[in-house]
C-alpha distance (Angstrom), angle and dihedral (degrees) to the residues before:
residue distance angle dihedral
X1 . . .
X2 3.99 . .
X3 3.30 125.3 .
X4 3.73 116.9 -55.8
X5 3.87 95.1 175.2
X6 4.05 90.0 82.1
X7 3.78 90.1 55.1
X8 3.53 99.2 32.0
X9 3.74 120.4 37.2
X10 4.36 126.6 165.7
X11 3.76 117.5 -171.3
X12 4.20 112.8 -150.3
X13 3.80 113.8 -155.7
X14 3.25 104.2 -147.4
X15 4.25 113.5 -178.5
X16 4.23 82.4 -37.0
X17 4.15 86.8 -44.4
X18 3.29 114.4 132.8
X19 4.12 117.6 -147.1
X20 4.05 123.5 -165.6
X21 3.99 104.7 -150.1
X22 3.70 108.2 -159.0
X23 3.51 116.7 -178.1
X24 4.42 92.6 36.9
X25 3.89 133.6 144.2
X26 3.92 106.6 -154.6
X27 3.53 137.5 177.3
X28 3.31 96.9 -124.3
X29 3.78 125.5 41.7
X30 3.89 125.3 158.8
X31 3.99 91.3 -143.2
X32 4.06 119.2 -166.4
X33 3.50 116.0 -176.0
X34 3.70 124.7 -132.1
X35 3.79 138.5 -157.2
X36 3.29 128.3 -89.7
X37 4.05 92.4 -113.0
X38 4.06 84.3 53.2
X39 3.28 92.7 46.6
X40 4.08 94.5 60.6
X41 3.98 87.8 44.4
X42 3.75 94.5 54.6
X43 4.00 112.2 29.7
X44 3.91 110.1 111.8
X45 4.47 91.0 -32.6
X46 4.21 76.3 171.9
X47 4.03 88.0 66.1
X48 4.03 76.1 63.5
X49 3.62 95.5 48.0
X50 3.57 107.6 91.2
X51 3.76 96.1 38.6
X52 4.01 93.2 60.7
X53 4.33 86.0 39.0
X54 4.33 87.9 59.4
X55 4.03 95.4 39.3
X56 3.99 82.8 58.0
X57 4.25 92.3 63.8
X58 4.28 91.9 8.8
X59 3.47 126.5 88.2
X60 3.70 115.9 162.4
X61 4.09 117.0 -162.5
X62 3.93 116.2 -114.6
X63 3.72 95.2 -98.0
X64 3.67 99.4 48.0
X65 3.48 106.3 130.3
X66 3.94 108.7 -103.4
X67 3.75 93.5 -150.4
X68 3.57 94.6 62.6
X69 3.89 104.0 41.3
X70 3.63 91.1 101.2
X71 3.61 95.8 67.1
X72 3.73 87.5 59.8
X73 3.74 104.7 47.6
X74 4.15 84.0 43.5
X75 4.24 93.1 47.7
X76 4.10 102.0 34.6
X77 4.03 115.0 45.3
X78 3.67 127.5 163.6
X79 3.80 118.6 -160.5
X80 4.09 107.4 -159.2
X81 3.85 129.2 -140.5
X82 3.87 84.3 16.6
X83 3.55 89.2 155.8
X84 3.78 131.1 35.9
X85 3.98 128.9 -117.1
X86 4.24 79.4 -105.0
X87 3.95 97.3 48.5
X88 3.96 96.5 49.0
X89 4.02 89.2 44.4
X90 3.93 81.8 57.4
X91 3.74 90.0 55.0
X92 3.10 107.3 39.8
X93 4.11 88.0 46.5
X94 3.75 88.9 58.8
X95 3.49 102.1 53.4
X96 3.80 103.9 31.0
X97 3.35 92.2 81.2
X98 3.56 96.3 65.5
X99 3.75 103.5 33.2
X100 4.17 94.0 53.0
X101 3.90 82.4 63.2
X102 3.93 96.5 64.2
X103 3.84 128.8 67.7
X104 4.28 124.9 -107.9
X105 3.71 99.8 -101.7
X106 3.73 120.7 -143.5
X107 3.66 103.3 177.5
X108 3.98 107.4 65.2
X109 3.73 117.1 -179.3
X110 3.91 95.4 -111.5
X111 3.64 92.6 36.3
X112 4.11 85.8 -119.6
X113 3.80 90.4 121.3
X114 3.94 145.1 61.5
X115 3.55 125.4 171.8
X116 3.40 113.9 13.9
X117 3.83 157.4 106.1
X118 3.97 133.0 -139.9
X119 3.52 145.0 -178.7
X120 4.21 137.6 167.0
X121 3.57 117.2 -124.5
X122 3.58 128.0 -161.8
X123 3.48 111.8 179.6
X124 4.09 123.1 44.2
X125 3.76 129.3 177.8
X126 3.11 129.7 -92.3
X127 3.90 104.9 -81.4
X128 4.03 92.5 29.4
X129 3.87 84.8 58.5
X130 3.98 91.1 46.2
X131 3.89 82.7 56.3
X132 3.39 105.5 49.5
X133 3.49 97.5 47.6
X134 3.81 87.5 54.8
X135 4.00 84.0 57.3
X136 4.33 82.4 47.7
X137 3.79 94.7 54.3
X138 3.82 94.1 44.1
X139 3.30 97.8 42.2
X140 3.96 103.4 40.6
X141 3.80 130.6 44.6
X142 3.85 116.2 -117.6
X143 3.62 113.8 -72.1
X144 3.70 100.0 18.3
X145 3.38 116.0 153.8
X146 3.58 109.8 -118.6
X147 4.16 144.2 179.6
X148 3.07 111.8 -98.5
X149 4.40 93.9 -152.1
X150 3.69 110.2 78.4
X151 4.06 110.4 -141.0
X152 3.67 109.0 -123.2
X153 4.36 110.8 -164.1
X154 3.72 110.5 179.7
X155 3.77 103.6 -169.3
X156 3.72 129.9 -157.4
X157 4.01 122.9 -111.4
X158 3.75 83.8 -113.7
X159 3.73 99.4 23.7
X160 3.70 112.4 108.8
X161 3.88 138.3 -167.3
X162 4.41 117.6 -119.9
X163 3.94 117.7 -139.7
X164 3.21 110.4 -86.9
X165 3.95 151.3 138.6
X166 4.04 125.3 -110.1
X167 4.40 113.0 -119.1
X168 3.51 99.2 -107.2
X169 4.14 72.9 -144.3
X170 4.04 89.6 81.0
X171 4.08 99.9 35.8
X172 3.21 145.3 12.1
X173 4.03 136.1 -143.2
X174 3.64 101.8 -27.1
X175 3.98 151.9 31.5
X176 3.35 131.1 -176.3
X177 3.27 126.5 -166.2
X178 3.60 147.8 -164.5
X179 3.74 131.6 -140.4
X180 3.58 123.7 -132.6
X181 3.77 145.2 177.5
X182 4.61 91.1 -9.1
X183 3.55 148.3 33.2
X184 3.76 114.5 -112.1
X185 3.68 147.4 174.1
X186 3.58 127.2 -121.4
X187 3.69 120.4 -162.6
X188 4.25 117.1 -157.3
X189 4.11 109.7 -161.6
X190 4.19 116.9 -165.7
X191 3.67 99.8 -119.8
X192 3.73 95.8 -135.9
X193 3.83 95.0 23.2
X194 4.17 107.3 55.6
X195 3.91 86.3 178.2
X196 4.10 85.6 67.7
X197 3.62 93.3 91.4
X198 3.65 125.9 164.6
X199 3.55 130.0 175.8
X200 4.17 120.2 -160.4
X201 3.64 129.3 -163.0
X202 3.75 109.4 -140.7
X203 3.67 102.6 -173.9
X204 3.63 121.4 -169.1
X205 4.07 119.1 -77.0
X206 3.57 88.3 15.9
X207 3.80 126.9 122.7
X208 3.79 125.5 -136.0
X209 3.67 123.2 -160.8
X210 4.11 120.8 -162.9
X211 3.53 130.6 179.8
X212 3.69 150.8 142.8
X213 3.84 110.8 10.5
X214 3.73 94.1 7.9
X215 3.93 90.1 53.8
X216 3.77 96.9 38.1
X217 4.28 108.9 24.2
X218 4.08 89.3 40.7
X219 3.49 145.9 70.8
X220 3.64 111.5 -145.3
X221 4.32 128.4 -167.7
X222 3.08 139.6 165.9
X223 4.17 119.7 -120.4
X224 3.33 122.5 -105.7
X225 4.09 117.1 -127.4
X226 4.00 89.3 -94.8
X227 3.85 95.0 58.6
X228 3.57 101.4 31.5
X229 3.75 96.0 142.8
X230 3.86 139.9 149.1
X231 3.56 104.9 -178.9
X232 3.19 109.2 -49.2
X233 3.58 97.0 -30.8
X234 3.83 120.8 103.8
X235 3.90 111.2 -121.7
X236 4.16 111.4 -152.7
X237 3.86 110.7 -127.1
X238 3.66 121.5 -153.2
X239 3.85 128.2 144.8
X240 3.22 112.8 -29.7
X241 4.52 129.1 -153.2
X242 3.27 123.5 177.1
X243 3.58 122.5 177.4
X244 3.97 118.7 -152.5
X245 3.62 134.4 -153.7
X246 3.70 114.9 -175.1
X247 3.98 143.5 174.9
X248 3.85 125.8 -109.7
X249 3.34 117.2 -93.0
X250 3.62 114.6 -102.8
């Protein structure tokens, strides 16, 4: 059945709450009847929602199999202007401090990484804690078990991140993952399948959340300056944090 609720709608006041009912059979209905061109420009536009949200940060490559996009739009989101111009200069504030008094590193033990710094931090003030459990209870179902060190990776205007897959020793499921300081692109490669290539726009203050086949069946990196592309549109690179809060590994 489409979607009655945009030719039938009831309004509930509810202690001077007001509640939409979609999907609602009422006794009375004022009903007007539209054409058939309205009718394809207003049944269920939400069922359309979430495919124009991932084609603003998604860009899949031409050979990407079509069969298997779905998995990817379900298992890597990215929520933009997560946090405010306030909330990232509280972030950033707290842990500047302490990453401006280590050294870019360009030898990481995996070889996955050039250019950058880290740390794990355990306790946040009070507003910085307020935030990241915001990105917990998006990001995680109730009861999840999760780490309780957030990852901090401060990453150099010209540092860059290699393809590569996470241990499933140091996490489990899921990361999410706020975006600090630049706008960046990552790029997800199928393991098996190099043609399964995906391209994400992580713009700054935004959140990305990957899990399942994107954190297991892909490779992910982050561009370096030089190849800092979205389509055909040139993505600025300067220092890069992001600051990580993952699940325990199962």
């Amino acid at each position: 059945m489409q979607c009655i609720r945009y030719f039938v709608r009831l309004t509930i006041s509810n202690k001077g709450s007001f509640l939409q009912v979609p999907h609602l059979y009422a006794a009375t209905v004022n009903f007007s009847v539209p054409t058939s061109t309205e009718i394809q420009n207003v049944i269920c536009p939400q069922e359309n929602l979430k495919e124009i949200s991932w084609k603003k940060y998604m860009l899949f490559g031409e050979n990407y199999d079509e069969d298997t996009k779905d998995l990817m739009v379900r298992d890597m989101t990215v929520v933009e202007d997560f946090l405010s111009e306030e909330e990232e200069k509280s972030l950033h504030c707290e842990v500047e401090p302490y990453m401006k008094r280590l050294r870019y590193e360009f030898d990481h033990w995996d070889d996955a990484i050039h250019g950058y710094r880290e740390t794990e931090r355990l306790h946040w003030n009070t507003q910085n804690t307020l935030i990241l459990q915001r990105v917990r209870d998006i990001a995680f179902p109730p009861g999840t078990p999760q780490l309780s060190l957030v990852h901090v990776l401060d990453l150099a205007e010209k540092g860059l991140i290699k393809p590569h897959i996470d241990s499933v020793r140091f996490c489990g499921n899921t990361i999410a993952g706020l975006s600090l300081l630049s706008d960046s692109v990552m790029r997800l490669v199928h393991e098996k399948h190099k043609e399964r290539v995906v391209d994400i726009l992580l713009k700054r203050r935004s959140l990305y959340i990957m899990k399942n086949t994107a954190r297991y069946e892909f490779t992910h990196e982050i561009l370096g300056a030089e190849n800092s592309k979205f389509g055909a549109q040139i993505v600025p690179r300067g220092r890069r944090i992001s600051v990580i809060c993952r699940n325990e590994p199962e």
